[in-house]
C-alpha positions in Angstrom: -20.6 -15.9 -7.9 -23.9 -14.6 -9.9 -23.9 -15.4 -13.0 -23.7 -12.2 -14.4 -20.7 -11.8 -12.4 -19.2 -15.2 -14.2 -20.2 -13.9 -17.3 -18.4 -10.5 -17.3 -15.2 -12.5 -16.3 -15.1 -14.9 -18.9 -15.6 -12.2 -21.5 -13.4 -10.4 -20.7 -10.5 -13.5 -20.0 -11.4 -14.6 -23.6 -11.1 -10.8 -24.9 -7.5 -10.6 -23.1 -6.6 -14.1 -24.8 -7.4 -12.9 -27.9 -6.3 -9.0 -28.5 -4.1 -8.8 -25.8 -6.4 -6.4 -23.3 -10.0 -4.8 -23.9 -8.8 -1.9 -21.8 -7.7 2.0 -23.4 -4.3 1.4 -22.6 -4.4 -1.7 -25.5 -1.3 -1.2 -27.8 0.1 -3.3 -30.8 3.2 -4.8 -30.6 5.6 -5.8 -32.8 7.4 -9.8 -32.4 8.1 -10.6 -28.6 11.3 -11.9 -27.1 11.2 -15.5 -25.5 11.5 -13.4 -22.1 8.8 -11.3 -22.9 6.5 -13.8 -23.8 7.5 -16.0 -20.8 6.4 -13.2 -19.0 3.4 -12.4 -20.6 2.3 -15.9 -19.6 3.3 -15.8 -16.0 0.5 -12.7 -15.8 -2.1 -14.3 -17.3 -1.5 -17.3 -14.9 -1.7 -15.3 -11.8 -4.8 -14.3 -13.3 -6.4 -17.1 -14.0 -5.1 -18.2 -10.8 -6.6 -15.3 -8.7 -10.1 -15.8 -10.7 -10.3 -19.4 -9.3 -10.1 -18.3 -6.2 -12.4 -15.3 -6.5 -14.9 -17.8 -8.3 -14.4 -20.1 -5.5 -14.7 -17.5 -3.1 -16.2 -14.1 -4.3 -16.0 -12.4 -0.7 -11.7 -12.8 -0.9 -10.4 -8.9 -0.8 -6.9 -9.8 -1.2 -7.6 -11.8 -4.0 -9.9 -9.3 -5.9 -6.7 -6.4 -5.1 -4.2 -8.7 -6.3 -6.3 -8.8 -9.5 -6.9 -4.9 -9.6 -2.9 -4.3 -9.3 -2.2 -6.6 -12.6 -4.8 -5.2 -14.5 -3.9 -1.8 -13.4 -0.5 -2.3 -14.7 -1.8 -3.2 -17.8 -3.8 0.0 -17.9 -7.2 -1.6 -17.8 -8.5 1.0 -16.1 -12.5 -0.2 -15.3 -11.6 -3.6 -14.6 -8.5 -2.6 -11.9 -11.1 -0.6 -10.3 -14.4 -2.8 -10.3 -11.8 -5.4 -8.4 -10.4 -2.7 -5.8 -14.2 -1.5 -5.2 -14.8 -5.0 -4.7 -12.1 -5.5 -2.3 -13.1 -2.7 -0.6 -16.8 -3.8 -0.2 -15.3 -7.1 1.4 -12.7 -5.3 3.5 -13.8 -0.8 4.1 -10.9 -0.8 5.8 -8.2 -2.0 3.4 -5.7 0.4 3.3 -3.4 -1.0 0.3 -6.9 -1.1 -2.0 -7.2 2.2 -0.7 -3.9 3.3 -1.6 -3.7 1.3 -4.9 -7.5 3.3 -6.0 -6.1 6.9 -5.3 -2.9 5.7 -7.7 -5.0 4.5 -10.3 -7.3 7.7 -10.7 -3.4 9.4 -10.9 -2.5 7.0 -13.8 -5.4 7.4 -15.5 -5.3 11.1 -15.3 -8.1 11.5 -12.9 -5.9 14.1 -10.7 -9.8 15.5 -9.5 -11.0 12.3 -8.6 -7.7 10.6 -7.1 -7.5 14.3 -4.5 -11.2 13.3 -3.7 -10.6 9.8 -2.7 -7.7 10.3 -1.4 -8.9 13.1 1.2 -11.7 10.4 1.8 -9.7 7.8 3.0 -7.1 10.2 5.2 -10.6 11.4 6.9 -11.6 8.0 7.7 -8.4 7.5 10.3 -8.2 11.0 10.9 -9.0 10.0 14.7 -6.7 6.7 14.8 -3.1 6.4 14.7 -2.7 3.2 13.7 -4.9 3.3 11.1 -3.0 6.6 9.5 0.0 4.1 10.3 -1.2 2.0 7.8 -2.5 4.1 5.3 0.5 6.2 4.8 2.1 2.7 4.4 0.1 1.6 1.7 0.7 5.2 0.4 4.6 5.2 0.6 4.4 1.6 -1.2 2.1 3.0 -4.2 4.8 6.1 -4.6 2.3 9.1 -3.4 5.0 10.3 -1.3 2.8 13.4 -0.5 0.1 11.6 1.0 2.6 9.0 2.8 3.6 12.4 4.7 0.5 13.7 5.2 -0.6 10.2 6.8 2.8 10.0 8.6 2.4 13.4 10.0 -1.5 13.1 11.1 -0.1 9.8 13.1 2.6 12.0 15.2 0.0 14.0 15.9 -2.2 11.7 17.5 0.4 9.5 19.2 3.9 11.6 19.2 5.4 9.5 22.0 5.0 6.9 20.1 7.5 4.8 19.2 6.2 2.7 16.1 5.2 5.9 14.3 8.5 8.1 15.1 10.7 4.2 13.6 8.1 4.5 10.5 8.8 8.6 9.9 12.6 7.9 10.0 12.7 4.6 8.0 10.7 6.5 5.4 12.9 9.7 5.4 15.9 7.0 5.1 14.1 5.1 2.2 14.6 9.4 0.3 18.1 9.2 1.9 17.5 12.4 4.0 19.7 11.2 6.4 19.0 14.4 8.4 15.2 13.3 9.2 15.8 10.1 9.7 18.1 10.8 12.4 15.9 12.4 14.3 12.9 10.5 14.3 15.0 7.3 15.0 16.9 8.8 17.6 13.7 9.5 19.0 12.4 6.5 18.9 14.8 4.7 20.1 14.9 7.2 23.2 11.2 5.8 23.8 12.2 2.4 23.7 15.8 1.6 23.7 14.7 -2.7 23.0 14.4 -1.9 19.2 18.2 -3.4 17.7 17.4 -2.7 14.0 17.0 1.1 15.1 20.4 0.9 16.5 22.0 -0.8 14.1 20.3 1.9 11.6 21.4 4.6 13.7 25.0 2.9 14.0 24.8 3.1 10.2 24.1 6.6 10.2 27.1 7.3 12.4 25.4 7.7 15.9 26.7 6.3 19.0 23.6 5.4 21.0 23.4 4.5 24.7 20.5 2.6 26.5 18.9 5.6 28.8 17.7 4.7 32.6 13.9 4.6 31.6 11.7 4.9 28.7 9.1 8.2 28.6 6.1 7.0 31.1 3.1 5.6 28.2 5.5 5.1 25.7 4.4 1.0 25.6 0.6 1.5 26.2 0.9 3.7 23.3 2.7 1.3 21.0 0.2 -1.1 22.2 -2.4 1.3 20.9 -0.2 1.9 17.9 -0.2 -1.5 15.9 2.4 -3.2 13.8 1.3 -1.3 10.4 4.2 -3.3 9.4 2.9 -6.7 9.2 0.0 -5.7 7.0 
């Protein structure tokens, strides 16, 4: 870590210590519960926690994100997204950093800048279907519903017989409890690969008798092959 690097941390751990947050978002409180300050405490350990490791390894993007989501949530803007930029530098293609800097333009009332970035991103796996897999993911787990969709749908469209992606559609339309959706892009999952029990026993849930057909659609697994685990990530 450069120096200057160090020294912009440390400033900023002892400004946090002492006034509770530099960023715009600081706010006065009146006397804390035990909880609350229990918690407070837990924060700043993960903090301190995730600075060791990036001052013993600056090139770490999951640490630098990890830092950008807490102070994010505490409505330091700048220093949320010099660590996402940083994870980003480390990692181009780390979809929850890339998710997690579209949200915080949003909360920060950057609508402009967050449209921007975000069409950025959706461009950059506008040719893969795993990748638009895993971006609409990290969107869905950041909240930005419309982008999930947009993501989701841009990955049917470049793999529609693919299993992975129709499971994701419906577990997502099940997660808004449009029961409706999810139906059908389970039941048509399934119909591409009948070896998936948790879609059956989601279906079951859902009140659908389903039946193991003959044969699964010819490229259905080279597909899924092609179509990673966005899962896992």
């Amino acid at each position: 870590m450069t120096v200057k690097t160090h020294a912009f941390i440390t400033a900023f751990l002892i400004c946090t210590f002492l006034v509770g947050g530099c960023g715009s978002s600081a706010k006065s409180h009146g006397p804390r519960v035990s909880g609350e300050i229990r918690e407070l405490t837990l924060a700043e350990e993960q903090k301190a926690e995730l600075l060791r490791k990036v001052d013993r390894k600056f090139e770490n993007p999951q640490a630098h994100f990890k830092l950008g989501k807490l102070y994010h949530e505490d409505g330091l803007w700048t220093q949320a997204e010099y660590h996402y930029n940083v994870a980003l530098a480390f990692d181009p293609a780390y979809r929850p950093a890339q998710a997690a800097m579209v949200k915080l333009f949003i909360d920060s009332q950057n609508i402009q800048r967050s449209q921007l970035y975000a069409d950025i991103y959706m461009n950059q796996v506008s040719a893969s279907a795993a990748g638009s897999l895993r971006l609409g993911l990290a969107f869905q787990r950041e909240g930005l519903d419309d982008y999930a969709l947009a993501c989701y749908q841009q990955a049917l469209n470049l793999a529609p017989d693919s299993a992975k992606v129709n499971r994701q559609v419906g577990y997502y339309y099940l997660s808004k409890n449009d029961k409706a959706r999810a139906q059908d892009y389970l039941m048509r999952s399934f119909r591409l690969n009948p070896n998936q029990p948790e879609v059956a026993g989601e279906l079951g849930r859902l009140g659908v008798a389903v039946k193991i057909p003959r044969k699964t659609q010819t490229g259905t697994k080279k597909l899924d092959k092609i179509v990673e685990d966005a899962e896992q990530e």
